[in-house]
N, C-alpha and C positions, 0 to 999 in steps of 0.2 A: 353230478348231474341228477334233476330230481325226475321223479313221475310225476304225468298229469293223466289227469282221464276227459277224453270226450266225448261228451253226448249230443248223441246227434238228431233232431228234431226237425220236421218237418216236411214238404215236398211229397206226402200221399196223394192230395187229388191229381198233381201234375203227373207222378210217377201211375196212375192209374188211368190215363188219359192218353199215356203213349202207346205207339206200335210196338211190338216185340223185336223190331229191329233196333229201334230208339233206348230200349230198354238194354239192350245188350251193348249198345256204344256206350251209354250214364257207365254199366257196372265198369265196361275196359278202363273208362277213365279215372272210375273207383280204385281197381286193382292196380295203375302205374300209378298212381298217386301213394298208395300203402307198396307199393315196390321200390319206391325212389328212398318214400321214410325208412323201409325198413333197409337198404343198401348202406343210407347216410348212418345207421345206428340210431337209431330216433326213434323207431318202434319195436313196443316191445309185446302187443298183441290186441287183438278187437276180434267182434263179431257183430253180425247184425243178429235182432232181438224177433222172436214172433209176437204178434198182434195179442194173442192171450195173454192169461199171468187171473194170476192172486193176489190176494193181500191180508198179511195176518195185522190183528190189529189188538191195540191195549190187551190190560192184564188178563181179558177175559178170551185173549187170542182167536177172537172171532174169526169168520173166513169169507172173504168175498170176493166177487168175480170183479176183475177188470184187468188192467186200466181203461178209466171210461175219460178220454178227455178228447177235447178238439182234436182234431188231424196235427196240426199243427205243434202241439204241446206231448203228442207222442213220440216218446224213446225211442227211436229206430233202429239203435245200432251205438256203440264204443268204440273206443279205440283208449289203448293206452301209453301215451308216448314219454320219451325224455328230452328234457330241454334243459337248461341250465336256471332259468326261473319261468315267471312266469310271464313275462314277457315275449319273449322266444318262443314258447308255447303257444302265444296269443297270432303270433306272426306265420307261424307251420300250420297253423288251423285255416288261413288265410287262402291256401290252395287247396284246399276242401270242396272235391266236386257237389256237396249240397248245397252249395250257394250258389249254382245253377237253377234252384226253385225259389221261388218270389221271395217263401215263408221261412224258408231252408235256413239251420241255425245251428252251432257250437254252442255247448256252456263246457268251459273248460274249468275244471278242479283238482288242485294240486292235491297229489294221491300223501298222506303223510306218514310218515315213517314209527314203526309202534317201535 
């Protein structure tokens, strides 16, 4: 069985538009969804990401503030699961409560073995 890693992208204006009751139903549905993966053996760990960060950059390892991107194209959070390719992978991602927001999206990448 291999790793994949998910990144999970999207769903800030809608997530910031909701009631604090709203918000706490999206997480329950977050948490049985990473409780069923992690039951079946299928996950093997994630976290959600804060809004800051850095970036070191080329040989002159410069430092700067971000990430600065649309809502949309920001990292929110991983997860990293096993599935047998990467098909299976593609298909477990598939009940992923971010695709309850319009923009809400997976990029899945198989983790490779050093």
């Amino acid at each position: 069985m291999a790793e994949f890693l998910y990144l999970f992208r999207g769903g800030d204006a809608e997530r910031a538009a909701q009631s604090p009751e709203e918000m706490q139903a999206q997480m329950g549905r977050w948490m049985q969804w990473m409780e069923r993966l992690g039951k079946e053996g299928k996950l093997s760990g994630g976290q959600p990401l804060g809004k800051e960060g850095k970036f070191v950059i080329g040989k002159s390892q410069s430092v700067t503030d971000g990430p600065y991107a649309e809502g949309k194209e920001v990292v929110g959070g991983y997860l990293i699961v096993k599935a047998n390719d990467i098909h299976e992978a593609t298909e477990i991602s598939k009940g992923c409560p971010i695709f309850e927001h319009t923009d809400g999206s997976v990029e899945i990448r198989p983790i490779l073995a050093m």
